[in-house]
N, C-alpha and C positions, 0 to 999 in steps of 0.2 A: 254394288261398287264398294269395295274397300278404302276404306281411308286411312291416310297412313303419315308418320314424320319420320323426321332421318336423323337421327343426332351422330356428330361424329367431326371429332378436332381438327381432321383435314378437310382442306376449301376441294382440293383435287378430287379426294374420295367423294365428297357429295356433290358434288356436281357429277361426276357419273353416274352415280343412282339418280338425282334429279333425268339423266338423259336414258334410263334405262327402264325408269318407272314410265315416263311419258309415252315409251314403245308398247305400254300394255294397257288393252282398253276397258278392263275391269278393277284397275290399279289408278287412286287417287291422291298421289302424295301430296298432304294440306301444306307441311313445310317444310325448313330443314335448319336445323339449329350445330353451330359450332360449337357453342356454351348448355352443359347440359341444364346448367338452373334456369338459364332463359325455357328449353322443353318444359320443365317443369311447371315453372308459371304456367305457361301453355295450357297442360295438362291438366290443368286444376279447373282453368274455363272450358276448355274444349276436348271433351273424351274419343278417343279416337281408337280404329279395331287394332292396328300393326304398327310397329314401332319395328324401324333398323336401328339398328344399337351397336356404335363401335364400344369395343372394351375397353383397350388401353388408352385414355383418355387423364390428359395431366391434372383435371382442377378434379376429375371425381371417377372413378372405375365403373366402366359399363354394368358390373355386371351388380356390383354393391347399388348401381343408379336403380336398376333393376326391383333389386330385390326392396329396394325403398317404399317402391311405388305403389300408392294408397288405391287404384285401381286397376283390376284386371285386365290387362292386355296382351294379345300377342306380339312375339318376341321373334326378330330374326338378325342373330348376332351376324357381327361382321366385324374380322380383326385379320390380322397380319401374324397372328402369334395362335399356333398348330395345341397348343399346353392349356390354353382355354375351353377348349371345344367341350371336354366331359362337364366341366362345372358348367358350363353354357346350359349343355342337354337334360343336365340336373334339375335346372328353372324351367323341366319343359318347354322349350325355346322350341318352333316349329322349324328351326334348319341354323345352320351353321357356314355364312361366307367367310371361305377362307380369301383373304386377299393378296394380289389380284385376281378378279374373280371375272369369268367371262358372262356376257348379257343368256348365252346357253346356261349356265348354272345359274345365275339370279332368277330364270326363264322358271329353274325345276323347283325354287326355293319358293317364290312366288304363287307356282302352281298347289303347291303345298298349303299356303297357306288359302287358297279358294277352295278348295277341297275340305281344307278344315271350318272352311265358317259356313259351307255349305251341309256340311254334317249337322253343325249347332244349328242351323236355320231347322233343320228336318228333325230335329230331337228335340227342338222347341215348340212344335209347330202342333197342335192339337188336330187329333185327326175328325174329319169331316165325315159326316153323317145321311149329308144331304147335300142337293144342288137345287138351283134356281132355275127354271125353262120358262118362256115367253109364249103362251100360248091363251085363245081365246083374249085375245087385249088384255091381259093379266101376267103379272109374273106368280108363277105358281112354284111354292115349294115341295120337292120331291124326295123322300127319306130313298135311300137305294135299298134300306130292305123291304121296305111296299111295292118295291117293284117284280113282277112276275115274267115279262117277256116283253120285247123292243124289238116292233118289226117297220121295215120302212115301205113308206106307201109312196112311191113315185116321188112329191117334193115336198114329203109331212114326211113325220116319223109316228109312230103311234108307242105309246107307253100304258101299257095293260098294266094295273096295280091291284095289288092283293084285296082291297073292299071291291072289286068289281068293274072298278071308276075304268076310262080312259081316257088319258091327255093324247091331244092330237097337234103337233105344231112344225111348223114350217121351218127345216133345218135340213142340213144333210148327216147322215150315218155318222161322217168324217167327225165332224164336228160334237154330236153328241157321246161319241164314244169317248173323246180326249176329255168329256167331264165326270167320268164312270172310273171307279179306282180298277185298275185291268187286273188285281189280283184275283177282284168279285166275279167280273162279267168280261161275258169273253162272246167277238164273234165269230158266228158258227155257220154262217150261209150269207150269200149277197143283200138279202132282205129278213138277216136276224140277228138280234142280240140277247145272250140269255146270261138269265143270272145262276152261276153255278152252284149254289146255293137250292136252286127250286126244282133242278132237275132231279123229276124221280128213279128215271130210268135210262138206258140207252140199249136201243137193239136194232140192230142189221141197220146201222148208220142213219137212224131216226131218236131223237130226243124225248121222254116224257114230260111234260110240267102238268099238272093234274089231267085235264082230258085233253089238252091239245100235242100234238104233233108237229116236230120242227125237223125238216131234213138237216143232216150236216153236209154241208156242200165239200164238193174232192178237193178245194184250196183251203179250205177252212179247220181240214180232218186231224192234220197233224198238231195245232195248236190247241186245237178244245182237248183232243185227249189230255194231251202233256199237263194241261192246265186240270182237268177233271182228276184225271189219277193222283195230283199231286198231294 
């Protein structure tokens, strides 16, 4: 959820963003301020991701408000005046409503800025090494490069790991896969998952991993390659 305030000298303007934010259910506008020093206050207790920001404003200029601001926030101006827009884009501002603006353009300005903090979540986000599985009354933890081969036994799945071990637990394919990062592992028959990493070999549509043998099944054939060759 994004959260967001509105500042902006017209009672008209913000009350359509108040009625345009509520149409979106990833979009949390906390408040909306006519007075930009009451935002401020604001901002000094309560840190928030997105700020609408009119420009031309009589007690202080949006974009000098802006450039004030003791923490970093995203920005999406909003004016009536076409001659702001470069200095806007200048503050890195993630979109530009020109006013009147329709709920279809606040819709693409919006999107923009999900997209943007979905990026920082994934650029922030330390990559994971391992997963947790429920097996044997235990939660066991599982490095994905210990693991050698993932085949499923009717309503277990079986996880074959490089010291020899194997974990046996009660899941479906479906579900074990979506915790496998799919750049690694990929599958490759109705009752197989392999780590692309451990195959030694592939010939006349059979897999090597040391001595065992895994067919590629005919739905399976065009995504193991594509991902193998890559």
């Amino acid at each position: 959820m994004i959260q967001a305030i509105a500042i902006d000298d017209e009672p008209l303007a913000l009350k359509l963003l108040e009625n345009f934010c509520s149409e979106v259910d990833f979009l949390k506008l906390e408040k909306s301020f006519l007075k930009p020093n009451e935002a401020l206050k604001y901002l000094k207790q309560y840190p928030i991701d997105l700020l609408f920001l009119d420009i031309e404003m009589p007690s202080l200029n949006g974009i000098e408000f802006y450039k004030d601001m003791k923490q970093s926030t995203a920005v999406i101006f909003t004016t009536a005046h076409m001659e702001y827009a470069v200095e806007g884009f200048n503050l890195n501002a993630l979109d530009y409503l020109l006013k009147p603006y329709s709920f279809e353009r606040f819709l693409q300005a919006v999107h923009k800025a999900k997209d943007y903090f979905e990026l920082q979540r994934q650029s922030a986000a330390p990559a994971q090494d391992h997963f947790y599985i429920r097996a044997d009354y235990s939660l066991i933890k599982i490095v994905f490069a210990d693991i050698v081969l993932i085949e499923s036994l009717r309503d277990y799945m079986k996880i074959s790991l490089a010291n020899g071990k194997h974990i046996l637990a009660r899941m479906t394919m479906k579900s074990l896969i979506e915790k496998l990062p799919a750049k690694d592992f990929v599958r490759v028959h109705r009752s197989f998952i392999v780590p692309l990493s451990k195959v030694r070999s592939v010939r006349n549509k059979v897999i090597y991993i040391n001595n065992t043998e895994i067919p590629i099944g005919s739905s399976y054939e065009d995504e193991f390659f594509k991902n193998f060759s890559a």
